[in-house]
N, C-alpha and C positions, 0 to 999 in steps of 0.2 A: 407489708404489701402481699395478698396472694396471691399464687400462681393463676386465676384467672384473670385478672386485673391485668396481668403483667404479661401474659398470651392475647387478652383482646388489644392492649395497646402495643404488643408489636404486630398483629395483623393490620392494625389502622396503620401505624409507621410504613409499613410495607407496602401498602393498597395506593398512600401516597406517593410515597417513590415512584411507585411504576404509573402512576398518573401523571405528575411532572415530570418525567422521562420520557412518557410520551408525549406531551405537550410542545419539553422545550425541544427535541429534537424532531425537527420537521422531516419530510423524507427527500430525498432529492432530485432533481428534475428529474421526468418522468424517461426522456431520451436516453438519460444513464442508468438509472435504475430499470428499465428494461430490454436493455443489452445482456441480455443473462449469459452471452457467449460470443466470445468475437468468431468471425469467420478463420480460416485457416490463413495464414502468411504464405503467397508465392514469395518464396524466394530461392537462391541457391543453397540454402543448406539440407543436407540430407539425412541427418540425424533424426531417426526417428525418437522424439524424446518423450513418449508415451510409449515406448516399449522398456528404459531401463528402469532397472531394478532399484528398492531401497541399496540394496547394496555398490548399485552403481553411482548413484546418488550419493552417497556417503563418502566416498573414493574423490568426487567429483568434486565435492564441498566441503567446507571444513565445518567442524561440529555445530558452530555456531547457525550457522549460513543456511545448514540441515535441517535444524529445528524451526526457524524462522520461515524457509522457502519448502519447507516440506511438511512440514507439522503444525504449520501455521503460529506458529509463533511471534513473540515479538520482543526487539532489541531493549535493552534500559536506555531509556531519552538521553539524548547528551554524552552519549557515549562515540558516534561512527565521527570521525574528524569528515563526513565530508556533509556534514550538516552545514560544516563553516567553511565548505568549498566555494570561491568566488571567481575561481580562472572561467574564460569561456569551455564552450567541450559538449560533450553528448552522455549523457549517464544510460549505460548498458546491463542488461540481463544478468546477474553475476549467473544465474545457471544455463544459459544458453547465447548470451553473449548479442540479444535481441537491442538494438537500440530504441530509449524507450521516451528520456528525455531530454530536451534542449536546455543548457544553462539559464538559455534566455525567459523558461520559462519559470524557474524557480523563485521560492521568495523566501525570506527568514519567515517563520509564522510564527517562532515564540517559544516553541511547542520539544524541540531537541532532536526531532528529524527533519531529514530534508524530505523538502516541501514545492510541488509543484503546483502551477492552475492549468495546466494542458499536458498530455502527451504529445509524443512529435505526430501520429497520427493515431484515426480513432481504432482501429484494427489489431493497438498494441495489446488490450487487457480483455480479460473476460471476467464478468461480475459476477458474484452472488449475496444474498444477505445474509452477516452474520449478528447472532442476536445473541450472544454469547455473554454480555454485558447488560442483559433484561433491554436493551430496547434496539434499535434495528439498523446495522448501522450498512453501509456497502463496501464489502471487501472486492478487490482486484489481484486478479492472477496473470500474468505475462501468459499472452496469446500462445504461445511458440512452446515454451516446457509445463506450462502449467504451474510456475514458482509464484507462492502467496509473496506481496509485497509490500500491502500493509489498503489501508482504508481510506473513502472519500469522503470529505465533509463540504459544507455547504459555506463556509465561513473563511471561504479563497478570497485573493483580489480579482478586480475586473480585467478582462473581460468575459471572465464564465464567471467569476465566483465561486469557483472550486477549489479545492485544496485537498491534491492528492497525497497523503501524507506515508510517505515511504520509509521501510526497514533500509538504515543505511549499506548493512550486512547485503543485501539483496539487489545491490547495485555496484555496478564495473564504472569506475571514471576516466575517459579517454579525451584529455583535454584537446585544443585547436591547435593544430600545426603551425598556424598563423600567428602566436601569441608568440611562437620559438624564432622566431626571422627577427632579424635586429632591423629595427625602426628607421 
């Protein structure tokens, strides 16, 4: 076989790929995908957390946690025990302690992160698209410190059809006081 043969058909393999990648991944409602920024959070905290440092950040988090909500990284599937978290409760910010989602809205999806179809409200994240995997996909950042937490897909249950699929490292789990009171 020569080396042309063998360069024109990996440019065709290639040209493919990114044709059914664009194909099969559609882009996602137009409401989410252009939120390019959530507004600011009134609340009482007064940390300003766009003023600390990588070095504050580091202190903050532990290595893992670092790479993941600061470098945008991402956890290996199947590793955070609260993918298989089933108590009720509120899953929290781990960098700023932002409550983000309800139990109630999580689902198993399959997939080795925990997985929601809503935030508690919509002011939690701010989007951008990362295409870092040749096609386009929507990553979310917590409103509040700016920590990466992982990505939106279109292939949720109802009633949005979303499927927020979160770095487990990047989440605080603060179960219901309610579940603790004997029956």
């Amino acid at each position: 076989m020569n080396r042309r043969v063998l360069l024109t058909g990996g440019l065709a393999l290639a040209s493919f790929g990114g044709w059914f990648a664009y194909r099969t991944f559609r882009p996602l409602p137009s409401d989410v995908a252009n939120a390019q920024r959530a507004e600011p959070l009134p609340d009482a905290d007064t940390t300003d957390w766009a003023a600390l440092s990588n070095e504050e950040w580091r202190e903050r988090l532990t290595p893992v946690q670092y790479r993941v909500m600061r470098e945008e990284g991402t956890e290996r599937a199947f590793t955070s025990p609260l993918a298989d978290e089933h108590r009720d409760g509120v899953y929290h910010c781990a960098g700023c302690d932002l409550d983000l989602f309800s139990s109630e809205a999580k689902f198993d999806s399959g997939t080795g992160w925990p997985s929601f179809w809503e935030p508690i409200a919509e002011n939690r994240f701010g989007f951008n698209t990362d295409y870092r995997l040749w096609y386009p996909r929507l990553e979310y950042h917590c409103s509040r410190c700016g920590g990466h937490h992982g990505h939106v897909f279109e292939d949720g249950p109802p009633p949005t059809g979303l499927r927020y699929c979160n770095n487990g490292v990047a989440l605080a789990f603060r179960p219901s006081t309610a579940q603790d009171e004997p029956a």
